[in-house]
Structures are given as C-alpha cells and as structure tokens.
N, C-alpha and C positions, 0 to 999 in steps of 0.2 A: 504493500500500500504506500510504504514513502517513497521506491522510486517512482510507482505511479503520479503522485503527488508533487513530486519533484521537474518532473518532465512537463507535468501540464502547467506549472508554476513556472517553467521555461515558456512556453510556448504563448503563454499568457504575457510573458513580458514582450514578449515580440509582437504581440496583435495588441499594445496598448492602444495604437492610434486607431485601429477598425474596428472597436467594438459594437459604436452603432450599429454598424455593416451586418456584425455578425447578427446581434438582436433583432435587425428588422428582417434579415435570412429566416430566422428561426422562427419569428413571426409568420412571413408570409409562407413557410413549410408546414404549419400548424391549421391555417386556412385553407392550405391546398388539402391537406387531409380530410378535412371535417369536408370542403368542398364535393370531394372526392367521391361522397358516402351518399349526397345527396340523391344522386341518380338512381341508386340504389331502392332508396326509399319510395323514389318515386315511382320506379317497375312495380314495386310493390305493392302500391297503391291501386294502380292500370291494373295489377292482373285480381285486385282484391277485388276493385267495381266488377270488374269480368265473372268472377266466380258469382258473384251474387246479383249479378243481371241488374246490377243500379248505376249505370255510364252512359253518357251521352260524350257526344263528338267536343263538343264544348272544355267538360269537365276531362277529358282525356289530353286536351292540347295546353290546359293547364300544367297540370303534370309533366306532358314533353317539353314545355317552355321552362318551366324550373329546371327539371333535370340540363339543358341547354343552357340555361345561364351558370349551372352550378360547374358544367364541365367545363365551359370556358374560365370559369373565374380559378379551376382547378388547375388550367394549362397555366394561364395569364400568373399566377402567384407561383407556379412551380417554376417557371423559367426566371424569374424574375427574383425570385430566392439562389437558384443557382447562377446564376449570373453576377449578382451580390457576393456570393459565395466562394465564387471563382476571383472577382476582384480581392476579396480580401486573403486567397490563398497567394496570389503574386505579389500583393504587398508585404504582407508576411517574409516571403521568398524573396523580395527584393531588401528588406528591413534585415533579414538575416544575414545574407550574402553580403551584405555592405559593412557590417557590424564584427563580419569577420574576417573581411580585407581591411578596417580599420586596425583590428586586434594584430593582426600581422607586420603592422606598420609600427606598432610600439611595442613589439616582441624582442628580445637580444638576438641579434645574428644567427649565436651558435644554437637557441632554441629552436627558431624555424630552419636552419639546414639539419638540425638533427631529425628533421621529419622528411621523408619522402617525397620527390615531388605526386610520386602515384597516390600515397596515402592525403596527401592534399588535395588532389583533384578531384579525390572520393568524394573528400567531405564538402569541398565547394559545388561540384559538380550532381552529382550524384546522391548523395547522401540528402540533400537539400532540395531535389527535383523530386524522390522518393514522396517528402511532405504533401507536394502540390496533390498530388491525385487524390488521396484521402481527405485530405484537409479541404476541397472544393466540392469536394461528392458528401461528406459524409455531415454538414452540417447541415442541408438541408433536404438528404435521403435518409440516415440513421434515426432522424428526430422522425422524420414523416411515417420511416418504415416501424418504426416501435409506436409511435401514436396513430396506425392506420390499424394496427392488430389489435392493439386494448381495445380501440372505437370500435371491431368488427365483433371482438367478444363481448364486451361489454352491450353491441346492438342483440346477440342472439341472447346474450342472458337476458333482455328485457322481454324478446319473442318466449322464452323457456328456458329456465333454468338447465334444465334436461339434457339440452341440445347442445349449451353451450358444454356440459361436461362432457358430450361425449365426443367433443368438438378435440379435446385434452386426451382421446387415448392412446396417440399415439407417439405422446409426448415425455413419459418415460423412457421409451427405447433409444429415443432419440437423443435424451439426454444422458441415458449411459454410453452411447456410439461417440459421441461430443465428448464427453466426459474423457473414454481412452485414447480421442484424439490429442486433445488437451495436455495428456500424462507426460512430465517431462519437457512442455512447450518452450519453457522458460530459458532452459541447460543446453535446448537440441535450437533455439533460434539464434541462441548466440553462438553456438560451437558454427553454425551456417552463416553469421555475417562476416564472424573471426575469420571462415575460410572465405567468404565473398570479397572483403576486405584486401586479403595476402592476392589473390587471382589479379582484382582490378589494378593493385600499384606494380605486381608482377607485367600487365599487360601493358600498362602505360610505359613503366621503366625500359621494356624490351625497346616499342615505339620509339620513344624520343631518344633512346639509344643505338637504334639499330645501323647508323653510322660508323659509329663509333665500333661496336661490335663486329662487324666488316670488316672493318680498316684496320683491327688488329686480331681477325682470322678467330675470335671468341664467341661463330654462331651456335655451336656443335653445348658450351657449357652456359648459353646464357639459354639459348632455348628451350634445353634442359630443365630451366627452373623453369622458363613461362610455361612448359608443358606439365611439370609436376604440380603447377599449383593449379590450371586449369583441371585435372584429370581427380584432384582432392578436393577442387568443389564439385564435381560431377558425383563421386563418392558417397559426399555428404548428404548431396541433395535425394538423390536415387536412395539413401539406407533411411532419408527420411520419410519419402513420398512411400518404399516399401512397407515402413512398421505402421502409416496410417491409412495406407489405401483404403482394406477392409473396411474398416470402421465408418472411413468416411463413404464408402456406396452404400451401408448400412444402414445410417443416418437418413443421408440424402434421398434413400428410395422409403426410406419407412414414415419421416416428416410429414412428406406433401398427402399422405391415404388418409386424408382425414376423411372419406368416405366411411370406413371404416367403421368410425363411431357413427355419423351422421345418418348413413342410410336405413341401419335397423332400427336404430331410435327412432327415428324420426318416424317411420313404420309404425312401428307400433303404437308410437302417440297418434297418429292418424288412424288407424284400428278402434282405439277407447276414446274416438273423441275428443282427442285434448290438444288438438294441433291440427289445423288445417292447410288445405294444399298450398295455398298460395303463402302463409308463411312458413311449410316444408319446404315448395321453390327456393325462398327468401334464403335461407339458413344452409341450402346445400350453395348457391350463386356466394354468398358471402363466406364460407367454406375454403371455396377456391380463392379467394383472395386473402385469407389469413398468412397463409401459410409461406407465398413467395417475400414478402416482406421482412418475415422472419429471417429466411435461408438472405435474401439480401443482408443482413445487418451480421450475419455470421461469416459474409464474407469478409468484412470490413475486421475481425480481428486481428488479421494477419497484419492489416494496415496499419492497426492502432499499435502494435508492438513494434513495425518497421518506421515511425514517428519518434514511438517514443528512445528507438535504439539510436536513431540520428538523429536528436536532439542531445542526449547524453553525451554522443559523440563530438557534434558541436562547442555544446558545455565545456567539455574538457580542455578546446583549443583556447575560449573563450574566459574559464578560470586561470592562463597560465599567467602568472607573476609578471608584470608587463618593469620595464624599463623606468627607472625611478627621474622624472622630469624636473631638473632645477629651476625654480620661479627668478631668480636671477640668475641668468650667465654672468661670468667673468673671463676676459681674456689672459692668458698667459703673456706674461710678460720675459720669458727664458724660457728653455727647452728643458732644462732637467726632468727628469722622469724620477718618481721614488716610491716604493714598497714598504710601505707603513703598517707592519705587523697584521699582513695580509694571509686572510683562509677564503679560504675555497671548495665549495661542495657543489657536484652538478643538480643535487635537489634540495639544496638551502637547509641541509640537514648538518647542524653543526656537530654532530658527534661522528658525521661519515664525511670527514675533511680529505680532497686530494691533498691539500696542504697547508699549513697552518704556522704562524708566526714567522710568516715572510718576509723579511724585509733587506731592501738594497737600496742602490740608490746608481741613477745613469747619471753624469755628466751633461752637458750638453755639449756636444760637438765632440762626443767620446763614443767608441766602438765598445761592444761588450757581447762575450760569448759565455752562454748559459747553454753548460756541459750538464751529460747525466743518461742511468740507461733509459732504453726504449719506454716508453709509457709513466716516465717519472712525473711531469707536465710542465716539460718545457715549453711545449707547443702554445698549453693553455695559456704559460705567463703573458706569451708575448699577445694572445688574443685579449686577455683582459686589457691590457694596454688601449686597446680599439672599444670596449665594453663591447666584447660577443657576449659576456656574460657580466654580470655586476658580482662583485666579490661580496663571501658573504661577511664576511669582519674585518676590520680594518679600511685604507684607502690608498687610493693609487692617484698623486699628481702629477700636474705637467704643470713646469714652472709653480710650484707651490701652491694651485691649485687643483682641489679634485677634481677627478676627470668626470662624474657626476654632473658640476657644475658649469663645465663647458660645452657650450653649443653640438650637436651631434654631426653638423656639416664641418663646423671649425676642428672637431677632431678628426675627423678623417679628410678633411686635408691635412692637419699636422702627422696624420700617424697613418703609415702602410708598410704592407706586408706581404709577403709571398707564404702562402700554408702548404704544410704537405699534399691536400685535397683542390686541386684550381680545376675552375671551370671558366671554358673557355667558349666566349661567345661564336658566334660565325660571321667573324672579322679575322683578318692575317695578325699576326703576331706582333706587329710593331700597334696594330692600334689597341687593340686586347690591352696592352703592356698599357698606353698613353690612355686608357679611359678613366684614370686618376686623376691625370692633369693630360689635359687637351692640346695645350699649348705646347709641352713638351717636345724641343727641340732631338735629332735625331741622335745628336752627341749625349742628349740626356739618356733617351732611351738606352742607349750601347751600354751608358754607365753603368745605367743601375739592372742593364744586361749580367754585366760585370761582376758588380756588387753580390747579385743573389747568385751567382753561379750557373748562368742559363747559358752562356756564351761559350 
C-alpha cells in the first residue's frame, strides 16, 4: 500500500496544473455512463407498452427521442472526457520529460555518465510514453467501466433481487482464475522490467555503437551481449505468459456466461409469476453488458503496475543529490589548487570513504604527479577538481576559494582534463581537442597534444 501511495503521490505532483482537466474528464465519464443506461430503459419501456397492448405511435417516438438524445449526449461526453483526458496525459508527459532534463542539468558529471546512455533513453523515452496510454484511456474508461457495472446491477436488483444474484454466479471462479493469475504479480513484473530494462540499453548501446564496434572488429563479442539479453527477455516473458495462460482462458471464458445464472432464474420467476417477459428481456440485454466492462478494467492492471514501475523509476533519477549552487560567486584571484582535509564517498556514505583526510596543496604555475596502484582514486582526485562529484567532507579551492562557490562555466574554463574514459564526438581530432577553447590556436593544440601524451 505505501509504494502504491507513493507512486500516485508522484504522479499527483506532476498533474498539479491539470487537475480541473482531470475532474471535469471524470465528470463528463460519469454522465456518459448514466447516459448510457438510458436507452436501455427506454426499450424497456416500448416493449413493456407492447406486452400489455397500451402504445400508440405517439407514446413510442417519445421513448425513441429520449433514448436519441440520451445516446448522443452519451457519445458527445464520452469523446469529450477522452479528449480532456488525452490532453492532460501529454501535459503530464511533457511536465515530466522537462522536469527530468532539468534534473540532469544540475546533476554532477560523474552521476549522469555513471548511467547508461541506453538506460537513459528508457527512462526519457520509453518508460514515460508507457504513462500516456493508460493515463489517457483509463480516466475516463476505468471510472465509466466500474460505474457502468454497479449502474447495470444495481438496475437489475431494483427489476429483482433474484436476478441480480444470479447475475454473481459466475463470479467466484473467476475470481479464483484472477486470483492465480495475480500469484507472484509483484516478484514476476519486476524480475520482467529488470530484464526489459538490460535488452533496451543493450539495444540502444549496440546502435549508437555499432561504428565503433566495426572499426575495431568487436561485432562477434558485442552482439553477443545484445543477443543474450534479447533471448533473457524472450525467456522471461514466455515462463511468464506459460504459468498464467491456463488460468487466464479460465477466467476469460467463464466471466462473460452470465447466462448461466440469468436464464434459469429468470425461468423460473416467469413460471411462478414473479417476473415478467419484458423485464426477463430487460435483465438478460443488460447481462450482456455487465460483464465487458468489467474484463475492460482488468485489463488496465497491467497498466497500473507499468505507471506505477516508471514513475519509481523516474523518482529515483529525480531524488538524486543534485549539485550544491552558490548564491554568490567569487572569482579566483590565483590559481593555486588545495585539498583541505578532503573525503570522499561515491554514495555520500561517510563511513564507506574512497578517501579521507586528504589534503595537499598545487602551486600555481606548478606540475604535480599523483602516483599510486590501479583503482586507489587518483582519477577521482583530479575529477573533483572539475566537481564531477562534490566531496563529501572537507573543501577543494582555487585560488582560496571553494570550488563550490565558483561559477560552473568559470570552472571549466579554469580546469581541464583528459580521463581514462573520452568520448569522442564526430569531428577530426584537432576540433574534439579545441571544443574547450574554440579559439585555440594550432600550436596550442600540438601542446597540450604534448602535454597529455597523445602525440
């Protein structure tokens, strides 16, 4: 119940601004219903005069003119709820998508490369288009389809009690077949997004890589993985679809026999007098339409789980520790660089330190080489210097000022760097090198050619 709670308390904060939208949808879904039923009533009526030979031409086109205004007013608030509906699922989807290319823009460097670009595009892409379909259908088809079925039972308990139970017998079986479909939903939808998840940033990574994978002859071990993960969501899905087929043609075929109940009762209440034909017609015609609304709103659970999985997902981009902004800058006035009894943890956990009570100090206009084995974080020192990540104790300035407090454009013109990990745009080398400084002369480049060892 809390992560239910949690997710629609997400989703709620994204549709602050269209809530009218949603209320007057839900509204005019609620009119469509009862609209809906009118027609109903009206046959009813026509075939009750008929039985009992008390109808004229007159009193019949009454009846067909209601039921006629009732269907159009049925169409006219249906489309008009969905359309409402639709608008506020793209707002939504646009409110979201922007909300999390904002969050990406005040993230530390080394947080969003430490992500995937495939697992990013999931969740911009993908994960966030999932929303739309349910979120536009199911405000005002779930409200219609669960308020058109009380309205339909609710009408036959007023015809007979009787009718409307036996309307219910086939609603046990159904809900034990539901029931072992359900078994496990929870364990087995996530172990299926886990692998939908790994397939899609597999497929994308191949994609955007598949250059690169060429050109150093690595089709044979990179296809490899996009075929291993493609063939482990095929796995998943098929061990899933097998352990619930059963159950679900079980359901499905046993649901909709509301004859079932309906026709012997009903029999027999016409037998002893206690139910006649035209509200027998009535109760078996409104029968037929209990039931598909139902199996509609049962489809939408898969939806409400695939919302609530990519909003959590969302969530999580959307909770990460963003980049601590100084309400005043200051300029450095020297270059010195200094390590003021600095730690560091890549999850802000200070008892799981890379390193702790660091401190040096660079010169300005001085060389310094920070020696040490493989994965000690040297790498990292030199990235906190750029704030790929904020340290989590202590400070780092330039020119006696924390780097914190200096401009994020004004540091990365003072501070660059060559990483073990470089990506390379699709420009030649000497401009790749010069999108730091643009102006950068050719004798600059060669230098700091030089400098980093590329030469």
């Amino acid at each position: 119940m809390n992560n239910q709670t949690n997710w629609i308390k997400i989703l709620s904060g994204f549709a602050s601004d269209s809530k009218w939208k949603i209320m007057l949808s839900i509204l005019l879904s609620i009119i469509s219903v009862f609209s809906g039923l009118v027609p109903y009533w009206a046959v009813f009526k026509i075939i009750l005069m008929m039985i009992n030979n008390a109808y004229t031409i007159n009193s019949i086109m009454v009846y067909i003119f209601i039921a006629l205004i009732a269907y159009i007013s049925q169409v006219c608030c249906f489309g008009a709820s969905t359309m409402l509906s639709h608008i506020t699922a793209y707002e939504i989807l646009s409110e979201i998508r922007k909300k999390l290319a904002q969050k990406l823009m005040r993230l530390p460097l080394g947080v969003v490369e430490s992500k995937k670009i495939g697992e990013l595009k999931n969740i911009f892409v993908d994960k966030v288009e999932t929303i739309e379909l349910p979120l536009a259908h199911m405000i005002p088809e779930v409200i219609g389809n669960l308020l058109l079925s009380a309205a339909i039972f609710l009408y036959i308990m007023l015809i007979d009690w009787r009718m409307a139970s036996a309307l219910l017998v086939t609603i046990p079986i159904s809900i034990f077949a539901f029931k072992k479909v359900m078994s496990g939903f929870n364990e087995t939808y996530a172990e299926q997004m886990k692998s939908n998840n790994y397939m899609n940033s597999a497929i994308v990574e191949f994609i955007e890589g598949i250059e690169v994978i060429k050109t150093f002859n690595q089709s044979q071990s990179s296809y490899k993985k996009y075929k291993d993960a493609v063939d482990n969501y095929k796995i998943h899905t098929l061990n899933w679809f097998k352990n619930t087929w059963g159950y679900m043609n079980l359901g499905a075929s046993v649901l909709p026999s509301t004859f079932l109940g309906i026709l012997p009762v009903g029999m027999y209440l016409i037998s002893i007098n206690q139910l006649n034909y035209a509200e027998f017609f009535l109760c078996i015609v409104l029968s037929l339409g209990v039931v598909a609304p139902i199996k509609n709103f049962t489809n939408y659970v898969n939806h409400l789980k695939s919302i609530q999985y990519a909003l959590t997902e969302m969530n999580q981009i959307l909770s990460l520790e963003e980049l601590v902004l100084s309400t005043k800058f200051k300029k450095p006035q020297h270059y010195e660089i200094a390590f003021n009894n600095v730690g560091f943890s890549y999850n802000k956990d200070k008892d799981d330190l890379v390193f702790k009570h660091l401190s040096f100090t660079v010169p300005e206009n001085n060389f310094i080489a920070i020696v040490g084995a493989s994965g000690s974080g040297k790498s990292t020192i030199a990235k906190l210097i750029s704030r790929y990540w904020d340290v989590t104790s202590g400070e780092i300035t330039i020119g006696g000022i924390n780097i914190k407090d200096i401009e994020s454009k004004q540091l990365n013109d003072l501070v660059g760097f060559v990483g073990q990990d470089n990506f390379l745009l699709n420009l030649t080398f000497k401009e790749n090198i010069k999108l730091g400084n643009p102006e950068a002369t050719d004798e600059a480049v060669e230098k700091s050619c030089q400098v980093s060892t590329m030469s």
